[in-house]
C-alpha positions, 0 to 999 in steps of 0.5 A: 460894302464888302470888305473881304481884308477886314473880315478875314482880319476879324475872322482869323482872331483866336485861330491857329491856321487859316489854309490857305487864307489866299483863298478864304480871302477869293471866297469872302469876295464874292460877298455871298453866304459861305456854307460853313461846316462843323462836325461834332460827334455824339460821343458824350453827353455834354458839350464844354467850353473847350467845344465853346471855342470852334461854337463861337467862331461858327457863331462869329460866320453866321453873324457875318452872314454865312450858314452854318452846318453843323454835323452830328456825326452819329455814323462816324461816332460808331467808328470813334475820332481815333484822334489823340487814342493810343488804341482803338476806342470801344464803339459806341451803341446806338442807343447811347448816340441817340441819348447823346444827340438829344442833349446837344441841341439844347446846348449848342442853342447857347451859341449858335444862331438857329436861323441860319444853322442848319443841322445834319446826321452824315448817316443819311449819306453814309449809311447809303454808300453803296459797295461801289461807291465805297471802293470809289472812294477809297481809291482816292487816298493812299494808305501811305497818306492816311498812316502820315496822320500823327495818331497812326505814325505813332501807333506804328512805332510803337507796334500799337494795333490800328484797326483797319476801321479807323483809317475810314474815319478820316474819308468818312469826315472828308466826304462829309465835306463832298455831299454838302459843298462846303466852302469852309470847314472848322475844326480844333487843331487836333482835327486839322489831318480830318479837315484837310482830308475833306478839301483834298477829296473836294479837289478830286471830285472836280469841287473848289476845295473848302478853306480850313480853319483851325482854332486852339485846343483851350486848356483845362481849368487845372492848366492841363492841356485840353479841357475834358470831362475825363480829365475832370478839368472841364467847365460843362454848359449844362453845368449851373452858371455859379458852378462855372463861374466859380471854376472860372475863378479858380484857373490861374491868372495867366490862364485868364488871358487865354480863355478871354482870347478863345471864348471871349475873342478879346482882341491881342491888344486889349490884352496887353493894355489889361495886363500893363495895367495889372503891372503899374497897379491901375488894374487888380488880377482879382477885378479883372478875373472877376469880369472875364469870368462874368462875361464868360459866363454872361455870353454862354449863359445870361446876363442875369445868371452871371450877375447873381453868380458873381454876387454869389461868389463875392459873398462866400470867398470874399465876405465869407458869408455861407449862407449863400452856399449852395445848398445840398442834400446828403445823408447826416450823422457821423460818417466817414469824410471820404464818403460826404465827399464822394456823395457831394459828388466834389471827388471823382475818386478815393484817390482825389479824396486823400489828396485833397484831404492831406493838402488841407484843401478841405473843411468842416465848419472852416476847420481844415480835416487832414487825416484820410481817415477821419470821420465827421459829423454832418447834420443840417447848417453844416459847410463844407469847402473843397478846394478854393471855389466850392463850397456846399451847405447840408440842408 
């Protein structure tokens, strides 16, 4: 028995907008499968967690009988998202989207059910715009809509250049939504001018607009405000699960709550039965944060991974047992610290380096190392601790 109210009810958990949900609630009463849009573009070579998000909620449709699209934008990863950009991006070769391309099915795969995704390349229709059709659509939107986009207002008041390309990205997304008849297109907040852009052109090529659905950017471990590899705050799904679960550990404990509302979709009141809990002492943070970071790392990865890292973490950090560690093969001898830490490949930088090594954050053999210019000796058994969740042992 359909039951459009309680669906939407489950749907609408970890979003940040459903426009209109008037609408998605007529769609999901015709108690037929909804076609389901999510464009990714290759523009790495790794998804992450905070990808996890809107992954999840297209997983969450196909498990309510809907199928899913998923786009791999590989004609507009030529334009780059200029989505956030306070200038125009390099564009990327096609050499480097079609390395790209070949990781992500592998990681989506995690998520995703395939049985009922079906994947698409939006060259196939982009790439065949004739001239005409281009013109076309272009005459469908005005520029004074597309420089409404925040990213553009902004470039323009601070007399920052916008490439003319860049208005395109928009319209090229949008008509994505046109050739494949979308019901439903996903997309991360930061997305939500590209989404709407596809039900406005929908409605004018005489089509029943999609319904969008906007989930929340999820932060990065370091509590920044959008997980990404840049920003080296991001947990990657190619990553081993006792590296992701140990990153998990090391977020802080209100930031828990978050990740087990977006990628665990934990309902609002369980969460504050956990958090009441923790408050009256029934409940330990350190408990709790272990069993959201095992049933993360349990739903992305395995079951079995999750169990042994878990079993891993306990022994270093909390029994302190470093013949668990992960074990690492470097150059021995006396070496400069900075470069042990560069080859372990723990620093993105000299400068995370001195910070890490003048806050303490770093030890030979459990001794702290506070001087930026120190060299140690690393030979086979040696352990080394950056931060507080990694720990790596010379073999």
């Amino acid at each position: 028995m359909n039951q459009p109210e309680k669906i939407l009810s489950l749907v609408a958990r970890g979003t940040s907008a459903i426009i209109p949900e008037a609408e998605l609630l007529k769609k999901l009463a015709k108690n037929k499968p909804l076609i389901v849009k999510l464009g990714m573009d290759p523009t790495a070579p790794h998804i992450h967690l905070g990808h996890a998000v809107v992954l999840s909620k297209l997983r969450q449709l196909q498990d309510l009988g809907h199928h899913a699209i998923l786009i791999i934008g590989d004609f507009t990863a030529r334009i780059g998202d200029p989505t956030g950009k306070s200038k125009t991006r390099p564009p990327l070769s096609e050499q480097e989207i079609t390395n790209n391309t070949k990781t992500y099915f592998d990681q989506v795969k995690k998520i995703l059910d395939p049985k009922s995704l079906t994947i698409r390349y939006n060259s196939e229709w982009l790439d065949a715009l004739t001239i005409k059709e281009m013109v076309a659509l272009c005459a469908k939107v005005t520029v004074a809509r597309l420089i409404e986009r925040e990213d553009f207002s902004q470039r323009l008041k601070q007399s920052q250049p916008i490439s003319f390309h860049e208005l395109l990205y928009p319209l090229f997304q949008g008509y994505d939504s046109v050739v494949l008849k979308s019901d439903i297109e996903l997309g991360g907040t930061d997305q939500t001018f590209n989404v709407l852009m596809g039900r406005y052109l929908q409605e004018h090529y005489g089509q029943e607009p999609q319904v969008v659905i906007t989930t929340p950017l999820l932060e990065g471990i370091d509590g920044g405000p959008k997980m990404s590899k840049s920003l080296n705050n991001a947990i990657g799904l190619a990553e081993p699960a006792d590296q992701a679960y140990g990153k998990l550990m090391s977020i802080s404990d209100t930031l828990m709550w978050h990740y087990a509302e977006l990628l665990l979709l934990t309902a609002p009141e369980e969460i504050k039965m956990q958090q009441a809990n923790i408050k009256k002492g029934s409940s330990h943070p350190m408990a709790v944060k272990k069993q959201i970071a095992h049933d993360i790392v349990a739903k992305f990865w395995s079951k079995s991974e999750a169990q042994s890292a878990q079993e891993q973490f306990e022994a270093l950090f909390q029994k302190k047992d470093y013949s668990q560690a992960h074990e690492v093969s470097i150059a021995k001898g006396e070496r400069k610290l900075v470069d042990v830490l560069r080859d372990l490949q723990a620093v993105k930088s000299n400068t995370e380096s001195k910070r890490l090594i003048e806050e303490g954050a770093v030890h030979i053999d459990g001794t702290a190392i506070t001087d930026f210019k120190a060299t140690v000796a690393v030979k086979t058994g040696t352990t080394i601790k950056v931060g507080k969740h990694r720990i790596y042992k010379i073999k």
